[in-house]
C-alpha positions as CSV (number, residue, x, y, z in Angstrom):
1,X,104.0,104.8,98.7
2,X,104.8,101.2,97.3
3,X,107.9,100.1,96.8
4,X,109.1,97.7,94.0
5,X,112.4,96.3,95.2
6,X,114.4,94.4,92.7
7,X,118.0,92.8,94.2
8,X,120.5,92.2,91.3
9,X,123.0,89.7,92.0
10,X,125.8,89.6,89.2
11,X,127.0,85.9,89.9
12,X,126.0,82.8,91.2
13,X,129.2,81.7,92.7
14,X,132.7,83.8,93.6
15,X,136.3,82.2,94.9
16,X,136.2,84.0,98.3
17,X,133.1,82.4,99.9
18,X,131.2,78.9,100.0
19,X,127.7,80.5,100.6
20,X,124.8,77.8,99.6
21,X,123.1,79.1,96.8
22,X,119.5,80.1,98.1
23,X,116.5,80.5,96.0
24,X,114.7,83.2,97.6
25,X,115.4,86.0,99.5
26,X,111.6,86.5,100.9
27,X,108.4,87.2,99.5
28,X,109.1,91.3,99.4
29,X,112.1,90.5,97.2
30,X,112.7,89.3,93.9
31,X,116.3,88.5,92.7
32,X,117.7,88.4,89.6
33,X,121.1,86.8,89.1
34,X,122.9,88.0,85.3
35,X,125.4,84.8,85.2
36,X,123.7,82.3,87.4
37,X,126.3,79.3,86.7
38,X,129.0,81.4,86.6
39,X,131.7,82.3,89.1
40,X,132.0,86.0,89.3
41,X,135.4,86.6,89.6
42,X,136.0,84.5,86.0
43,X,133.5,86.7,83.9
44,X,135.7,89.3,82.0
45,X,134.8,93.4,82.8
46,X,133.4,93.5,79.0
47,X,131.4,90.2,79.8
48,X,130.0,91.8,83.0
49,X,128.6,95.8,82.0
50,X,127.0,93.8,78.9
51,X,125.3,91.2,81.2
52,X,124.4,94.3,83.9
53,X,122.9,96.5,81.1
54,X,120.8,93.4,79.7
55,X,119.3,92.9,83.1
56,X,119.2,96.8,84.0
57,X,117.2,97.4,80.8
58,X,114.8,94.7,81.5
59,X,113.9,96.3,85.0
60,X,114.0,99.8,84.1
61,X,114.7,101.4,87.9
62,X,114.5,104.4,88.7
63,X,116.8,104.4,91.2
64,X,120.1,101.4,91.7
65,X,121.8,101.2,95.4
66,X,125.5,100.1,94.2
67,X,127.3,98.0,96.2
68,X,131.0,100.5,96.3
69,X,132.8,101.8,93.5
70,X,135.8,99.6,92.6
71,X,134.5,96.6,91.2
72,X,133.3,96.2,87.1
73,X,129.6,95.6,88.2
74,X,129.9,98.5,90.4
75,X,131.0,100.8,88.0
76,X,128.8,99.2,84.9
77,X,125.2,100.1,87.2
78,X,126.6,103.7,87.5
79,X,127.3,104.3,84.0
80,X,123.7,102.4,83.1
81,X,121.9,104.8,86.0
82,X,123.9,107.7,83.8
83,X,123.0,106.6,80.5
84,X,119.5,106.1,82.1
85,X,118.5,109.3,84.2
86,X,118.3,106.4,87.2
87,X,119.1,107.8,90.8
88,X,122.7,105.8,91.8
89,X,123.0,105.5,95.5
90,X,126.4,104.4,96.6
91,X,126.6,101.8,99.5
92,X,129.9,102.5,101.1
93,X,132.4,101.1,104.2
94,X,134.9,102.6,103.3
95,X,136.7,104.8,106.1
96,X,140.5,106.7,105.4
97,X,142.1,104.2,108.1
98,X,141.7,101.4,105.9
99,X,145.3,101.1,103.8
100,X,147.6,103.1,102.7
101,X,146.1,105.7,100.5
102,X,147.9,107.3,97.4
103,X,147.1,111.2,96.1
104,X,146.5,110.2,92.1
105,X,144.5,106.8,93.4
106,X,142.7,109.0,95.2
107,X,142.1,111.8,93.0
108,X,140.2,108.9,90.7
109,X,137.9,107.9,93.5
110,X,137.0,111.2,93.9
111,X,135.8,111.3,90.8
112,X,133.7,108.2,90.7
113,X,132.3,109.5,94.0
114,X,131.3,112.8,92.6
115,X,128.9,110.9,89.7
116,X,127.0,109.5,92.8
117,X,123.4,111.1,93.7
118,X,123.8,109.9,97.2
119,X,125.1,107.4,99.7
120,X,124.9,104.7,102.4
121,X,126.8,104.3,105.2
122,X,127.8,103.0,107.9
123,X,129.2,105.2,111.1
124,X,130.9,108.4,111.1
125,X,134.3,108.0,110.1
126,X,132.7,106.3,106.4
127,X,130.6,109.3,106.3
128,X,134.0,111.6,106.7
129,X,135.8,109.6,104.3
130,X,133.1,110.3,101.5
131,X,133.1,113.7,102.0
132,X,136.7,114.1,101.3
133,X,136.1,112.5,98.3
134,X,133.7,115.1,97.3
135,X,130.1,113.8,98.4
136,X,128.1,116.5,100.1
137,X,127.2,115.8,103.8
138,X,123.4,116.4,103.2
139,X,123.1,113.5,100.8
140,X,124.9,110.8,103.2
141,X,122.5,108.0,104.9
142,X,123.3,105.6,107.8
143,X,122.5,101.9,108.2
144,X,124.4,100.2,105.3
145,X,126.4,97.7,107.9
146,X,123.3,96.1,109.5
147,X,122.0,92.5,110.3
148,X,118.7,90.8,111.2
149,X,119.5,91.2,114.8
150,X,116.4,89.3,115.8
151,X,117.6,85.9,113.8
152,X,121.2,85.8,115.1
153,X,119.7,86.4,119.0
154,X,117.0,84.2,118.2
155,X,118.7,80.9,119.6
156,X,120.6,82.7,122.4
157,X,118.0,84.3,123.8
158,X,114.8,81.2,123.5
159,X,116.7,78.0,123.6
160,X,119.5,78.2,125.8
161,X,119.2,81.3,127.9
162,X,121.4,84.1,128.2
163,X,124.8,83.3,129.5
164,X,124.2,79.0,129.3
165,X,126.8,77.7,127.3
166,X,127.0,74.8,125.0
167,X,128.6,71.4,124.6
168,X,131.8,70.9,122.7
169,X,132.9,67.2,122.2
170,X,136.7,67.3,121.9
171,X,137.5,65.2,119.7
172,X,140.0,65.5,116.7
173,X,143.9,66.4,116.3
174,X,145.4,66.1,119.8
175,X,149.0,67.8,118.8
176,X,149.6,68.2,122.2
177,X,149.1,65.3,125.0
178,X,147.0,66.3,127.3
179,X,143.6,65.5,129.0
180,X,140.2,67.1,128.0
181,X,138.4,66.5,131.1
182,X,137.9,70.3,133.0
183,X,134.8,71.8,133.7
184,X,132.4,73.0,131.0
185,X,133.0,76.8,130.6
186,X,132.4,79.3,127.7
187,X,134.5,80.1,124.8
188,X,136.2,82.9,123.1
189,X,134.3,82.7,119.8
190,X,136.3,84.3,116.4
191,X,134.8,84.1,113.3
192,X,136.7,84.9,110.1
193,X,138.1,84.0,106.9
194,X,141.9,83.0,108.1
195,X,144.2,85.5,106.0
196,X,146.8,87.7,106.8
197,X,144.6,90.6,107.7
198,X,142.1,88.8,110.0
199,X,145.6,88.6,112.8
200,X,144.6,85.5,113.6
201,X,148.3,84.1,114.2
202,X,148.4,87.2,117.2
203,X,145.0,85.9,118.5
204,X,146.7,82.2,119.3
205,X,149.9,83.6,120.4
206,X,147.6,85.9,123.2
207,X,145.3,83.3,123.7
208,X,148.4,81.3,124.9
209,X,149.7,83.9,126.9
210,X,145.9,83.9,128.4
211,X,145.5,80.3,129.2
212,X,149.5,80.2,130.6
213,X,148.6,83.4,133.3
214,X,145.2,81.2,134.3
215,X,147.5,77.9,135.0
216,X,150.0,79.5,136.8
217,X,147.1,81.3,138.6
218,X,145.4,78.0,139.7
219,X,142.1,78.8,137.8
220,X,140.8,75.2,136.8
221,X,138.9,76.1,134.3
222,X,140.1,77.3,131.1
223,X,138.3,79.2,128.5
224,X,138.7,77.5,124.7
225,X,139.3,79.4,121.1
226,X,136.5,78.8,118.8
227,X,137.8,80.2,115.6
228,X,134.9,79.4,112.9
229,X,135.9,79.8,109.6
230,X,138.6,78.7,107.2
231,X,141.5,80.2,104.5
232,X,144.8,79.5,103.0
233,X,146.2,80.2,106.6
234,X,144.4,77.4,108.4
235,X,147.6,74.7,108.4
236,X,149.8,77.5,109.4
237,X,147.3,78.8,112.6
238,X,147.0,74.9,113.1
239,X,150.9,74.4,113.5
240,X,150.9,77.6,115.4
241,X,149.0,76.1,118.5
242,X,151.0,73.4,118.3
243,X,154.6,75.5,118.4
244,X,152.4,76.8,121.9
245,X,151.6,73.5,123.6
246,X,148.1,74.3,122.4
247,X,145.6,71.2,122.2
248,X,143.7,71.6,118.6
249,X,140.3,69.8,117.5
250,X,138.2,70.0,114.6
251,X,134.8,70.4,115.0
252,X,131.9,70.1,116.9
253,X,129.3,67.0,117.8
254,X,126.2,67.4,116.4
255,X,124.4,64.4,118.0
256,X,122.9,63.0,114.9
257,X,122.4,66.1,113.0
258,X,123.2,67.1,110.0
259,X,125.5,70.4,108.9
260,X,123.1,71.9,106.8
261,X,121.4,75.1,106.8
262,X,117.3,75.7,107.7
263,X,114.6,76.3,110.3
264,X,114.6,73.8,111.7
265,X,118.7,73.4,112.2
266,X,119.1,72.4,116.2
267,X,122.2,71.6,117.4
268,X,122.5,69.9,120.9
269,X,124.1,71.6,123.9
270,X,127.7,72.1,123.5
271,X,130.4,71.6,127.0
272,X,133.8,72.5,125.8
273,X,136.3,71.0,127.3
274,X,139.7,72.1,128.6
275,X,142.3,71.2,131.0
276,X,144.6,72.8,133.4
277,X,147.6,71.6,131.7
278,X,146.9,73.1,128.7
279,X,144.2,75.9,126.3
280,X,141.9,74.2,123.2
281,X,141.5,75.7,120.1
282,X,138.5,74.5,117.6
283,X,138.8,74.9,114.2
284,X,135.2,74.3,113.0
285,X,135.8,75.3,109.6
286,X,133.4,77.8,107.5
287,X,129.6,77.3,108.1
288,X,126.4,78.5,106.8
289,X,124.3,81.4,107.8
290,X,121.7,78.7,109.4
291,X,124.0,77.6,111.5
292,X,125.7,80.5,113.0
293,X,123.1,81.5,116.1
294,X,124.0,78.4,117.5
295,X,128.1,79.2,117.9
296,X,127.4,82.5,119.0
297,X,125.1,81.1,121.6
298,X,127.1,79.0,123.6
299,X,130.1,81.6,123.6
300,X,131.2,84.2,126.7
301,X,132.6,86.6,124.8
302,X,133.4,87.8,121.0
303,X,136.9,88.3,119.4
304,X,137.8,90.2,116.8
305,X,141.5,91.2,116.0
306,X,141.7,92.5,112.5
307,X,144.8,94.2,111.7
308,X,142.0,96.6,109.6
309,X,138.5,96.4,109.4
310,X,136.0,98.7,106.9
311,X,133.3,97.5,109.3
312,X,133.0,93.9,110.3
313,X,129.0,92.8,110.3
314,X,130.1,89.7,112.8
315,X,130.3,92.2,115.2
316,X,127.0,92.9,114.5
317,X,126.2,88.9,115.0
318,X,127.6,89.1,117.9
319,X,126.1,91.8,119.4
320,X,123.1,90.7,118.5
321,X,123.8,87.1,120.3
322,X,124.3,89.2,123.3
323,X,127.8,88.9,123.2
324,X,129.8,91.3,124.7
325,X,132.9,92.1,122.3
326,X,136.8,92.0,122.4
327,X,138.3,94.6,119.5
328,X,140.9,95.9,117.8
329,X,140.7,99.6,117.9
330,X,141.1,100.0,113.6
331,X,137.9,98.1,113.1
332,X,134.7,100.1,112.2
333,X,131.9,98.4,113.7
334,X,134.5,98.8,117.1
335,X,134.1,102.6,116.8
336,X,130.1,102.9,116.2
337,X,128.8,99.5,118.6
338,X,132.0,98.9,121.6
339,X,132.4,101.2,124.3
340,X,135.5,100.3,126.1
341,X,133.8,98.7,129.7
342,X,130.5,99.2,129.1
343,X,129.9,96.4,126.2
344,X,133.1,95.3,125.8
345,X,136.9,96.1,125.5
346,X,139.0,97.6,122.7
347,X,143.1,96.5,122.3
348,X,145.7,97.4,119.5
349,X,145.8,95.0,117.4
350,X,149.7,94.5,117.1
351,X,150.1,94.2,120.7
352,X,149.7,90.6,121.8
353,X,149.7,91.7,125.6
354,X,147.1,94.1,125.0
355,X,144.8,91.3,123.0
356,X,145.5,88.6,126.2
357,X,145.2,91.6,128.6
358,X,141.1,91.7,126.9
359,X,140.6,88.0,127.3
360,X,141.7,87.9,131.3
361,X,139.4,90.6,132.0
362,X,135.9,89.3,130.6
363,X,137.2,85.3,131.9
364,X,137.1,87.1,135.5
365,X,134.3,88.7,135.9
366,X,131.0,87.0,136.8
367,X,128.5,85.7,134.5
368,X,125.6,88.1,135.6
369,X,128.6,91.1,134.9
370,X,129.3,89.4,131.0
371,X,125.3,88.9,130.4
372,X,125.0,92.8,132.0
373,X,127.8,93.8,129.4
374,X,126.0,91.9,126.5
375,X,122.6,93.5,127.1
376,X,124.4,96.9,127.2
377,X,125.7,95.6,123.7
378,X,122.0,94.8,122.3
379,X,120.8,98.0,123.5
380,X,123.4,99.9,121.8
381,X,123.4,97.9,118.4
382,X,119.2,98.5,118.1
383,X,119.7,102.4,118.9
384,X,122.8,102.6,116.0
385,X,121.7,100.2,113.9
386,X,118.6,98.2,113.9
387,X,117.5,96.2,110.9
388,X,114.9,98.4,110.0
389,X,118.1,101.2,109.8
390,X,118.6,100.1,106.1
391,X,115.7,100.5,104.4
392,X,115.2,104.0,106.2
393,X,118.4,105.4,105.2
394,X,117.7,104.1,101.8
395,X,113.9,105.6,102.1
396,X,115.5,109.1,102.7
397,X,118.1,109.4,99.7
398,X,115.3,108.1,97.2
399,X,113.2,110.9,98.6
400,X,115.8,113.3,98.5
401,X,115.5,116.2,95.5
C-alpha cells in the first residue's frame, strides 16, 4: 500500500526557537506551511483554524496525526478531521507527573481526548496518562519521541571514534583568574533552552561541588560543563559560575569554519581545557541541527537535570551519540531509555548532592567502562525506539477499524 504523506506546518517562524528555515524535508515528504512569513505565536486562534481549513481542504486527508491537544492549530485539524469524516491521530507526551493537575482542567482534556480516533506515544507512563483521560488502551501506538539515530551517531561513530574527545579553545570571559592549561579530557555536555525548568542554576552549583571534590582529591584533570543552548536565564547562569570561582568561555574554535548548518559541516577536533585550580563552563549558545553530532561527539557523558520533562528527544541525541546519560528521575525519556548503572545514572533533580554525586561517578570510571555504558545505551534506544518506530506506530492506528 502507498502512502501519500503530506506534513503541515502552520508557521514559518515561532518566538521560542531560532531553527533555520529549511526548504525540504526529503524527497518522501512534501510540506506545506499555511503562514510562511509569519510568526506563529502572533497569528490570532480565528486567523489560524481559517488558514488550517484552507490548507486541510486543499489536501483532502483521510487521516491528520495532530501534534497534542492544547494549541489553536491542534484543536482547528480536529474539528476539520470532524467536520470531514478524516481519521485524527493524537501525537502525545504528555504523562500525569508533568505539573500540577486541576479536576475541571482536566475534566476538559478528557473531553478533547475522547474526540480522538487514536494515538501516539511515547513510553508507558504517556500511554497511562491518556487512558485516564478516556482513550482506550487498544488504540494507543508507541514511537512518537524518536530521532534519526543514525545522523546524530554518524560523526561519533566515523570521524572521531568512540570515546575520542574533541578540542575546545578556551577562549572568551575569564571571570575567574586562573590558567587553562590541564590535560585535554571530556566534557559534561547539557543541551537546553536556559529557563527556569531546565534546573540549570542546580547543574552549576553540582558541577562546582564536582570539580571542588576532584581538586581536593588531587585529580589533575577536570572535566568542563558544555551547556549548548541559550534563554532569558543565560546572564544569570553566567554570574552564577562566577559567584562559584567558576572560569566561563564562550564558544568554540572552529578553525576556519563557518557556523552553519549542511553536509558537509566539519568541525576540527576539540581539547577542552581545564585547570586544577578551578572547573570551565562553555556557553556555546543555541546551534543548528547540522551542527549538533559534533558536540555530542567529543563529550563523556550526557546531562540532563530538568526539574520536569514530558520526554526530552536530546536524550535521544545522546543516546544515539553513544553517550551514556546523567538524569533526573521526572524526565520521560529517563524512564523508557536510562537504566540506573547499566547506561547511565538517575538523581533527584532538587538535590544538588545527588546531581554531583552522578558526575563523580562516570569521571572515575575508565574510558572502555563509559564507551561499554554508551553501547548499552545505543542498544537500548534501537530496541525502544528506533527511527523506523514512528512510522510503524503510525502504520498500525491508520489500519486500525
Amino acid at each position: 500500500m502507498g502512502w501519500r504523506v503530506v506534513a503541515l506546518e502552520t508557521a514559518g517562524g515561532d518566538a521560542t526557537y531560532a531553527w533555520e528555515k529549511m526548504e525540504s524535508v526529503g524527497q518522501d515528504f512534501e510540506r506545506r506551511t499555511v503562514f510562511k512569513d509569519r510568526v506563529f505565536e502572533e497569528i490570532s486562534a480565528s486567523e489560524v483554524k481559517r488558514g488550517i481549513f484552507q490548507e486541510l481542504d486543499k489536501i483532502q486527508p483521510q487521516a491528520v496525526a495532530i501534534a497534542g491537544w492544547g494549541t489553536t492549530d491542534a484543536r482547528a485539524c480536529l474539528a476539520w478531521c470532524q467536520q470531514n469524516s478524516a481519521k485524527a491521530i493524537v501525537m502525545s507526551e504528555t504523562r500525569a507527573a508533568d505539573g500540577r493537575r486541576v479536576w475541571w482542567k482536566e475534566w476538559i482534556k478528557s473531553r478533547l481526548v475522547r474526540k480522538f480516533d487514536g494515538a501516539l506515544c511515547g513510553g508507558e507512563s504517556h500511554k497511562r496518562y491518556l487512558m485516564e483521560l478516556g482513550m482506550p488502551a487498544e488504540r494507543v501506538e508507541f514511537g512518537y519521541n524518536v530521532v534519526d539515530n543514525q545522523f546524530f551517531g554518524k560523526i561519533r561513530n566515523a570521524e572521531f571514534g568512540m570515546g575520542k574527545v574533541g578540542e575546545l579553545i578556551a577562549e572568551g570571559s575569564k571571570q575567574v583568574p586562573c590558567s587553562a592549561t590541564a590535560p585535554e579530557a571530556p566534557y559534561f555536555l547539557a543541551s537546553n533552552r536556559f529557563v527556569e525548568r531546565k534546573n540549570l542554576g542546580r547543574l552549576i552549583q553540582a558541577y562546582a561541588k564536582y570539580a571542588e571534590s576532584f581538586q581536593q582529591g588531587g585529580v589533575e584533570s577536570i572535566w568542563p560543563l558544555v551547556l549548548l543552548g541559550d534563554g532569558e536565564l543565560r546572564g544569570k547562569l553566567q554570574a552564577l559560575c562566577g559567584e562559584l570561582g567558576l572560569k566561563t568561555t564562550m564558544g568554540f574554535s572552529h578553525g576556519g569554519t563557518e557556523h552553519t548548518e549542511g553536509k558537509n559541516l566539519r568541525l576540527n577536533s576539540y581539547k577542552l581545557k581545564t585547570s586544577k585550580e578551578c572547573g570551565l563552563v562553555v556557553f556555546p549558545g543555541f546551534r543548528q541541527i547540522g551542527e549538533l553530532p559534533s558536540f555530542y561527539a567529543g563529550a563523556g557523558a550526557f546531562v540532563h537535570p530538568a526539574l520536569e520533562e514530558p520526554w526530552g528527544l536530546v536524550i535521544n541525541e545522546a543516546i544515539a551519540s553513544g553517550l551514556p546519560v546523567l538524569s533526573s528521575r521526572n524526565v520521560g525519556a529517563a524512564e523508557e531509555l536510562v537504566v540506573e548503572g547499566e547506561n547511565g545514572f538517575l538523581f533527584d533533580p532538587l538535590n544538588i548532592s545527588e546531581i554531583c554525586a552522578a558526575m563523580q561517578k562516570i569521571h572515575l570510571m575508565s574510558e572502555d567502562q563509559r564507551t561499554a555504558m554508551g553501547m548499552a545505551a545505543k542498544n537500548l534506544l534501537e530496541r525502544k525506539a528506533p527511527a523506523s518506530a514512528f512510522g510503524e506506530g503510525l502504520k498500525h492506528l491508520l489500519l486500525a477499524s
